[in-house]
N, C-alpha and C positions, 0 to 999 in steps of 0.2 A: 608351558611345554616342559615336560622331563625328559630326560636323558639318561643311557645308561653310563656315561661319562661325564662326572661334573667340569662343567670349562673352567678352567685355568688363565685364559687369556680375558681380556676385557676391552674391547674396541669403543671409543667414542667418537665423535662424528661417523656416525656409519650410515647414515644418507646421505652425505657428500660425495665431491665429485672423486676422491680417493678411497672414502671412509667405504661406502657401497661396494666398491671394487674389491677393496681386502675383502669382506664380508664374502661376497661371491666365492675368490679365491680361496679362501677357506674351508667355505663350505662343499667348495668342490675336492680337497683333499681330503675330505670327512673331520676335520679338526673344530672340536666343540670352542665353540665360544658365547663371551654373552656381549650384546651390544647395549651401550646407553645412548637411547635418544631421550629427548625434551619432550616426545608427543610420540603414542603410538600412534593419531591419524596420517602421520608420517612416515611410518614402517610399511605399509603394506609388503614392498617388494623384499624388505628381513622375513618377513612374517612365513615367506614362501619357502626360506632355504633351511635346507636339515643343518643340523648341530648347532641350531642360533636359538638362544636361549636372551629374549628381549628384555629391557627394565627401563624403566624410566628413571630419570633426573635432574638436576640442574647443576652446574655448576653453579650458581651464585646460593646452592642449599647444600651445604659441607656433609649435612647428616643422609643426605641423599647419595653423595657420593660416595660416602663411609659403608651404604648398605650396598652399592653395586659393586663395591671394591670386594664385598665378604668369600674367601674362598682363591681369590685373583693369585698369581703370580707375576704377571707379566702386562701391561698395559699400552695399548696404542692410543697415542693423546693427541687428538685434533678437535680444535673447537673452531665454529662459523666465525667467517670475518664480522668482529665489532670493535667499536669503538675501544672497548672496555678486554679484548683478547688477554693481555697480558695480566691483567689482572685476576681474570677469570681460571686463565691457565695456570694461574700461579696460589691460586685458591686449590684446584686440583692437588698438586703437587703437598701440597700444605696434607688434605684427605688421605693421600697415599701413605703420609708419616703414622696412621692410624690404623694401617691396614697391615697386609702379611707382601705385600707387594714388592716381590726381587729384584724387575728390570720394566726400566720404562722407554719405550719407544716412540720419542716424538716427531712429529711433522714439522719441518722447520721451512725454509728456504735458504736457498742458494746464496753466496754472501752475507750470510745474519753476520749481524759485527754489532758491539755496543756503542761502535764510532761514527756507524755509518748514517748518510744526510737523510736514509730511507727510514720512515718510521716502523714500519714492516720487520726490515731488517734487524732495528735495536728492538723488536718487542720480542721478537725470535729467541736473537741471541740472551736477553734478561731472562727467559723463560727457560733456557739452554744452562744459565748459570745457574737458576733455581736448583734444577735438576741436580746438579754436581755437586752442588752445597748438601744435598741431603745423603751423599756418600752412596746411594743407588745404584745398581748397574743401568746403563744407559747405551743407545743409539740415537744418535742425533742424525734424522734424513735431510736432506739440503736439497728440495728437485729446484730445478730450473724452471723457467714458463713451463704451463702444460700446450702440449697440445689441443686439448681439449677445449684450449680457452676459445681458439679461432670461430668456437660455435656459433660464442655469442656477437658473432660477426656472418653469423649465418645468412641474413636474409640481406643487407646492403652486398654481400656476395651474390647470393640470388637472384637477387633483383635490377642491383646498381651497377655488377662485374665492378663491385670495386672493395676494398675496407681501407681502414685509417688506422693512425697513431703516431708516435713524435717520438720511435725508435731511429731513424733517419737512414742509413748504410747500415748499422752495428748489427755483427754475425751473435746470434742468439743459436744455443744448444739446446734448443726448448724439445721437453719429452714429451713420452705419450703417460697418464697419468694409468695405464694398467701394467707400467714396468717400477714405478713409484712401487703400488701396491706390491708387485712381485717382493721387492726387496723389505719393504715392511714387512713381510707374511714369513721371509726368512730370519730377518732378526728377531722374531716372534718365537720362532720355532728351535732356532739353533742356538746354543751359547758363542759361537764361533763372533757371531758380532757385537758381544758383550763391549761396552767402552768405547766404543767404534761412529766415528762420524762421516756418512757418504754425499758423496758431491751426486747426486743423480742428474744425470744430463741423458738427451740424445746423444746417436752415432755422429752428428755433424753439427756445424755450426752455421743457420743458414740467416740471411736477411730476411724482413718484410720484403725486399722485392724476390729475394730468390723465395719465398713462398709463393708470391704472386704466379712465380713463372711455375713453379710447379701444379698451384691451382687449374693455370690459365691450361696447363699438358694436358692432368686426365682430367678437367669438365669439358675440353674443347671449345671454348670461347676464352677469351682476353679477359683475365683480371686485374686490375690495376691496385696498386699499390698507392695510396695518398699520405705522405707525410704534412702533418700539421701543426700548430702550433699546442703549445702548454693550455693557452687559453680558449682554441679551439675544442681539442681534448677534452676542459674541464667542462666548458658550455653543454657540449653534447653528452659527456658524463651527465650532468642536473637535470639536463631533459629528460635524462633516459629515466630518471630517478635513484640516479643514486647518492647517498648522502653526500654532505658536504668534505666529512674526515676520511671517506672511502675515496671520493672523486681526488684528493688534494695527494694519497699517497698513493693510487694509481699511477699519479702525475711524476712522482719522487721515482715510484717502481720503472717507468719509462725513462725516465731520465737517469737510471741507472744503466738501462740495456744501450739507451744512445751513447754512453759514456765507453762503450765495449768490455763493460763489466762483468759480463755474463756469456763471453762466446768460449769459453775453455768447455772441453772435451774430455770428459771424464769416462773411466772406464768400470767405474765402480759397479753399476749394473751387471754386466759381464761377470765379475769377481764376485759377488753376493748371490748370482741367482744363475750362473752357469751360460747364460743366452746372451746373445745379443738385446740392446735395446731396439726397438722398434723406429721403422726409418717415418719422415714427416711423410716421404710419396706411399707410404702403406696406410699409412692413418686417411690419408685424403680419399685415397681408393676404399677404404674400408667406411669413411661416413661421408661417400659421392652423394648420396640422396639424401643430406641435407643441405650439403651447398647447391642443387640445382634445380 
């Protein structure tokens, strides 16, 4: 596909559950960009929006990302949860020393620390430090849970009027992930967030049960809330299929939010993109047919 504007920007992960998002966002401001996936059988829904100029690559092929970099200034860098994340993202970083590339925008999470007992967290922040070692301009994003995750608790809502996890009381600030993307798409676009790292939260800080009651409001039947154990959690993580090093730092990720690590309320949304963040009783209203 050509363009009378060559992009400037360079999105990776952009079939994710954030990466897609910018891409839309973008494409709905008319701002060229090019995105890297691994597989065009994957792109379809890229393939559809103007000013997306697609290419393929790997991270674990430095020459592949040498060629998506050609032209780039600015880069949004998310890569799929593996095993092997930090390493991978730090192979990127390494491709960019090669390129013409000004400002790098990455995806982080909320409390990355090199100290913390979260694996998640220190792979984050090592990736955070890469960055800054290379003297780059930079945004480091921090979102909180998404909203969007509750999905994959779609159908025991459904079905069971209940979901689970081993958060216990602790108030969680969890977003909606198309205000994530808002504030990526401004550090992308504006220098104003040059050097700058944002806390991305919700308006509020609610529990698993204050979900529950919110769920239980607009589906109009009772949802309950189940807290369970680490070893519960993990059993049903395996069945579900998910690996063993994903299942073990979900488990850390939880046992972070029960700790009340994660109920601060930031305002940095607001500040970066002019709007309010999106509340959890809009998200719920806006994807009622899937929970019902």
């Amino acid at each position: 596909m050509t363009h009378l504007t060559q992009p400037t920007i360079l999105v990776t992960g952009a079939t994710g559950s954030v990466g897609s998002v910018l891409a839309e966002q973008l494409a709905f401001k008319n701002i060229p960009f090019r995105a890297l996936v691994r597989s065009l059988d994957k792109a379809s829904n890229l393939k559809q929006l103007k000013c997306a100029e697609i290419v393929t690559g790997d991270f674990n092929d430095k020459q592949s990302i040498v060629n998506a970099l050609a032209g780039i200034e600015k880069v949004f860098l998310l890569s799929n949860s593996s095993e092997t994340a930090e390493s991978l993202q730090c192979n990127f970083v390494d491709a960019v020393m090669e390129s013409n590339v000004k400002h790098i925008v990455k995806l982080s999470q909320f409390a990355a620390d090199m100290n913390s007992p979260v694996r998640f967290l220190r792979y984050h922040a090592a990736v955070e430090q890469r960055i800054k070692d290379t003297g780059l301009q930079y945004t480091f994003l921090r979102p909180n849970l998404f909203m969007q995750g509750l999905l994959g608790f779609a159908d025991p809502i459904k079905y069971q009027q209940q979901f689970f996890s081993t958060a216990g009381d602790a108030k969680i600030s969890l977003v909606d992930t198309r205000d994530i993307a808002a504030v990526a798409l401004q550090a992308l676009v504006s220098r104003d967030n040059e050097s700058k790292i944002y806390n991305i939260t919700g308006p509020e800080d609610l529990s698993h049960n204050d979900i529950a009651e919110i769920l239980s409001e607009i589906l109009e039947k009772e949802i309950k809330y189940i807290n369970v154990s680490d070893e519960e959690l993990k059993a049903a993580l395996l069945q579900a299929g998910f690996p063993s090093w994903q299942a073990a730092g979900l488990i850390e990720d939880y046992a972070h939010y029960a700790r009340g690590e994660a109920a601060m309320v930031s305002h940095d949304v607001m500040e970066v993109t002019g709007k309010a963040p999106g509340t959890f009783t809009n998200f719920v209203k806006e994807y009622r047919s899937a929970f019902e």
